[in-house]
N, C-alpha and C positions, 0 to 999 in steps of 0.2 A: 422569543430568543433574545438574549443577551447584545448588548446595541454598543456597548461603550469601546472607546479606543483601546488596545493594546498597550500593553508597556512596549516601549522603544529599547531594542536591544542591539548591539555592536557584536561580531562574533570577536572572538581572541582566540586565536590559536585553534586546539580540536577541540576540547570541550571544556571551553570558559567562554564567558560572554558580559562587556561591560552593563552596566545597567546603573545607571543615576550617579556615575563617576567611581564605581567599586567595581571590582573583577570576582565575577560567581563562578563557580562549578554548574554547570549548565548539562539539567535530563532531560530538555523537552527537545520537541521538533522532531523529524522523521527522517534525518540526516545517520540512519542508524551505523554505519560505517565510516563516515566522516569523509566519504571520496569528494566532497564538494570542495575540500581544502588538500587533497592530495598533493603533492606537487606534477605528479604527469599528466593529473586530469588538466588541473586547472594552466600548466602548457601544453595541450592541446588544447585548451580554448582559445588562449593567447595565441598562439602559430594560427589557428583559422580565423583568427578576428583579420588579416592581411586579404583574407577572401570577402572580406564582406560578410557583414550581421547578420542580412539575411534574404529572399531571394524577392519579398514583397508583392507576391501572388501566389493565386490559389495553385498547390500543380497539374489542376488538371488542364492549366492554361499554360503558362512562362517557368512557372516556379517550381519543375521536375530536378532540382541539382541531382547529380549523381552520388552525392554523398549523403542523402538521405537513400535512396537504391542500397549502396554500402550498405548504411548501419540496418536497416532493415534485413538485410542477408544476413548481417553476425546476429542479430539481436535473435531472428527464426533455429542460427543455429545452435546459440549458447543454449537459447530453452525448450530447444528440442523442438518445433512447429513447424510444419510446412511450409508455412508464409507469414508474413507481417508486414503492416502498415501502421506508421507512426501520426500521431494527431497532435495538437498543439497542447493538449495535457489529457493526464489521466483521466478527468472526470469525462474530458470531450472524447475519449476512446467510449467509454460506456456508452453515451447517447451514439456516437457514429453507426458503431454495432447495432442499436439499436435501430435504427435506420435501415440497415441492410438487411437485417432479421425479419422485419416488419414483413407479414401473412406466412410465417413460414413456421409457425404455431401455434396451436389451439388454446395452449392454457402456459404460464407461468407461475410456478413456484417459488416463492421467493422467500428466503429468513425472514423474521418479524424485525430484524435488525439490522438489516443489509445498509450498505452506504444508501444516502441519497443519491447519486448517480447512477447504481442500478434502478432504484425508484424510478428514478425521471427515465432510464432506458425501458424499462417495463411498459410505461406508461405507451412509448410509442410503438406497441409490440400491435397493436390491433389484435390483443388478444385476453384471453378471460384469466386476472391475476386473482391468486391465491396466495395467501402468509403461512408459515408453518411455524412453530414456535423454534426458538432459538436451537441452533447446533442439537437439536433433538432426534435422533433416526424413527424413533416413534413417530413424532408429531407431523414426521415428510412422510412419511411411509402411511399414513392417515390420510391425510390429505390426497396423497396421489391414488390410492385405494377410490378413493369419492371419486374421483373424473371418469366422465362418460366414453361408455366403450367408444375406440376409434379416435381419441383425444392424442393430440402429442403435443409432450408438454418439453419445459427447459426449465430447469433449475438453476435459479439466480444466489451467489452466496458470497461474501466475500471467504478469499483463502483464509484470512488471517484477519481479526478483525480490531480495529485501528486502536481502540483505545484501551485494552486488555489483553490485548495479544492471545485471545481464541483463537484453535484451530480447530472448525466443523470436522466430524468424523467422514469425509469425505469416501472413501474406503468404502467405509459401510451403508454409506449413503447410495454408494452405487451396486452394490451386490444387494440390497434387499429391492432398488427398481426398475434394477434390470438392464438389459444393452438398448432400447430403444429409447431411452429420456438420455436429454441430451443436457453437456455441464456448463453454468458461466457463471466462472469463480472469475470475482476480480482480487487478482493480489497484488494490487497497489505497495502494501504493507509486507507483504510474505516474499518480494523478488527480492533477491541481494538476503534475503535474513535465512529462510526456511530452506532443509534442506541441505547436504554436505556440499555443495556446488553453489548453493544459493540460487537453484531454479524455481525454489518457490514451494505452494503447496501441492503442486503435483508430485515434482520430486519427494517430497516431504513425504507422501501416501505410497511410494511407490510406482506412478503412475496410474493413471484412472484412463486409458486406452481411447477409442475415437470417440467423434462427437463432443471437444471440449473446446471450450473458449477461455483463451487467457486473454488477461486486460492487467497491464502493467504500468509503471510509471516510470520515467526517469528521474525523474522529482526525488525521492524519497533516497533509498540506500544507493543508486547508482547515483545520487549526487548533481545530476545536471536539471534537466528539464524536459519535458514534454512528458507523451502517453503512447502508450502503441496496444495493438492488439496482435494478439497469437492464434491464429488457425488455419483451417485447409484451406487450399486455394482458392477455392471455391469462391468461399465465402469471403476472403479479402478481394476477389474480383467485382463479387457483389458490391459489397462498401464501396470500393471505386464508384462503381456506377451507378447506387442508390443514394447512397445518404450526402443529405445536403450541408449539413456539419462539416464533414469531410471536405466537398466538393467548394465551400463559402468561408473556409478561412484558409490562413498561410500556414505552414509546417512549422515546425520548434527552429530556432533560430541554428543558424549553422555553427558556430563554435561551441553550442552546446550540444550539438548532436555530434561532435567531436569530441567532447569532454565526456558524453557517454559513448563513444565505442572505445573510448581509453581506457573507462571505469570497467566494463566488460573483461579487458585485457588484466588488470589492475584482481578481479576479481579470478582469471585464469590463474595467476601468479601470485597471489598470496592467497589462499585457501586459509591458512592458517585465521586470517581476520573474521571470517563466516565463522571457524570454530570459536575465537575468542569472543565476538560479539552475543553467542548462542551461550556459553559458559557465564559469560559476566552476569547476563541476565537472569538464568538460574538459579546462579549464587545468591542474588540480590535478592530472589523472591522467594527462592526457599526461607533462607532465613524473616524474612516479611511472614512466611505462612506459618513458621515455628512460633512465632511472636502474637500471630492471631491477628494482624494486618490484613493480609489477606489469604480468602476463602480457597480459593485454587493457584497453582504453580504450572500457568499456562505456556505454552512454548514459545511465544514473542517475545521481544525485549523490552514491548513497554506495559505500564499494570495504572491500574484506577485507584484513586484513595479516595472514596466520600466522605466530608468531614458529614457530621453527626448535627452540627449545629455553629453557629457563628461564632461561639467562642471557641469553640473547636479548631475552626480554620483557620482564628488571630494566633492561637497558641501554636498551632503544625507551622505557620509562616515565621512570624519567632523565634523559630527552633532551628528554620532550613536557611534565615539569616547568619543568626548566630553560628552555623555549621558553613557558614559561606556558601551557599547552595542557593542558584534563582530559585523562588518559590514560582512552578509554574503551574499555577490553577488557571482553569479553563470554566468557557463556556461554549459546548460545541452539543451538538443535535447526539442525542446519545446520553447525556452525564442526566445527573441529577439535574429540576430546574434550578438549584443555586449552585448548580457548576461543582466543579471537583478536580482534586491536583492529577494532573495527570505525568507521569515519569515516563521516560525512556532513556535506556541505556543505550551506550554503545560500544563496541568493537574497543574505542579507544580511551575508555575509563579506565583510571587507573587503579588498584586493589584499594590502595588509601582515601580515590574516591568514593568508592560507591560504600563502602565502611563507613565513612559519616553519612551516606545517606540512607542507611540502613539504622544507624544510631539515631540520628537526628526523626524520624518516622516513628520510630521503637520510644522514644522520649526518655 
């Protein structure tokens, strides 16, 4: 894995960001809606920083505020869930879950390209994992064909997946296996983006009915911080009482879990920004796939560029200067091993931006 420091970046405004004394046009990060710089989010951070940062224990001892109770209510009922339980980030909702889950399945299915945090949640399932090849209905519907009669399995997938913005045929994923397999999409990437409401990949499919596990993030398009999970009561009472994740750290800091039941609101109230964020993206990689950029015009807002070779990727850098554009290539679990630029749009690009970055890619 790639080991070296980050470039050091200043945001500016919605989507610029200083970098080595020059103000760029700024695609990366997972800020897809820009609520992190709203003005109601970020007072309601400010108004609850008067309450104190944060409560400095686990809740299941001191640290129960009632405004984690709150957003947990709004967050089960913006996304349509029974119940929900908030964690100190997304990736620690995976494992939590995973904790609670633990003997309550015989086999796991999982994408061959799921996040690492369903991974490491899989792992503590105490149960027998299986890969299926990517977003394939074939290759799940294979797989789960081979499990021994009497097997109950859970399908592990992300809704949306982070660096390409894939959306698994989830749909069909559950009409070819049936009502007794059970779903855990984590849509990290897909809440706030997917979807006319921004409820995600569920909403996005129409619903996929009981037996689903959402795992969300506040981090991402709602702007603030933490993680939570979405399911029946049940099984949030379970996590309560099982998983030691859970029970061994403190909740998301309080002004940010004010800053996201703002975004929530924010999200009630401009609808229009989920369409606009959903259209920019679009735009941007149609024309990318007219161009022969790239291969598919998937439903996310953000898309992968692998340069070809190293002069490849001085020349694309070059280009995304001169266009006043950060060049933000990565190196993250997923890309090529010499990394690869990775884009995301948002809600709050302007036509004249994302047009040089359509030019500037296109050369």
């Amino acid at each position: 894995m790639h080991t070296s420091i980050p470039a050091t970046l200043a945001v500016e405004g919605q989507t610029r960001v200083v970098h080595r004394g020059r103000s760029l046009i700024y695609f990366g990060g997972c800020d897809y809606l820009r609520l992190s710089v709203h003005p109601a989010v970020t007072a309601a951070a400010g108004d609850a920083t008067a309450r104190g940062l944060g409560v400095a224990a686990s809740r299941l001892t001191t640290g129960n505020d009632p405004s984690l109770v709150t957003c947990e209510r709004e967050l089960a009922r913006f996304f349509q869930a029974e119940a929900c339980v908030l964690t100190a980030t997304g990736y620690m909702a995976n494992l939590a879950l995973g904790q609670a889950l633990a003997g309550r399945f015989t086999h796991v299915l999982i994408d061959e390209r799921a996040h690492v945090s369903l991974r490491d949640a899989a792992a503590m399932m105490g149960a027998t994992v299986r890969e299926f090849r990517h977003v394939d209905a074939d290759g799940l519907e294979k797989v789960f064909l081979e499990l021994p009669s009497g097997a109950k399995a859970v399908v592990m997938t992300d809704g949306m997946f982070p660096l390409d913005g894939v959306v698994p045929p989830l749909a069909e994923y559950r009409s070819r296996l049936g009502p007794e397999v059970e779903w855990w999409i984590d849509d990290c990437h897909a809440a706030g983006t997917l979807g006319q409401r921004g409820r995600g990949s569920i909403e996005y499919h129409g619903g996929l009915g009981k037996g689903v596990y959402q795992i969300i993030t506040l981090s991402k398009a709602l702007g603030s911080f933490g993680g939570a999970v979405l399911a029946d009561r049940q099984t949030i009472r379970e996590l309560w009482r099982k998983s030691r994740s859970f029970a061994g750290s403190s909740p998301p800091p309080l002004p940010l879990v004010a800053a996201a039941r703002q975004s929530l609101r924010v999200l009630a109230a401009e609808p229009e920004r989920i369409k606009r964020l959903q259209e920019n993206g679009l735009w941007v990689k149609r024309r990318l796939h007219e161009a022969g950029i790239l291969d598919v015009v998937s439903p996310g807002p953000m898309f992968l560029v692998t340069p070809k070779s190293a002069s490849e990727r001085h020349r694309v850098r070059r280009r995304l200067l001169a266009s006043g554009i950060y060049p933000s290539f990565i190196h993250y679990p997923g890309t090529a091993e010499g990394g690869a630029w990775r884009f995301a749009i948002s809600s709050e690009h302007r036509p004249v931006e994302l047009a040089l970055l359509v030019q500037a890619l296109k050369g």
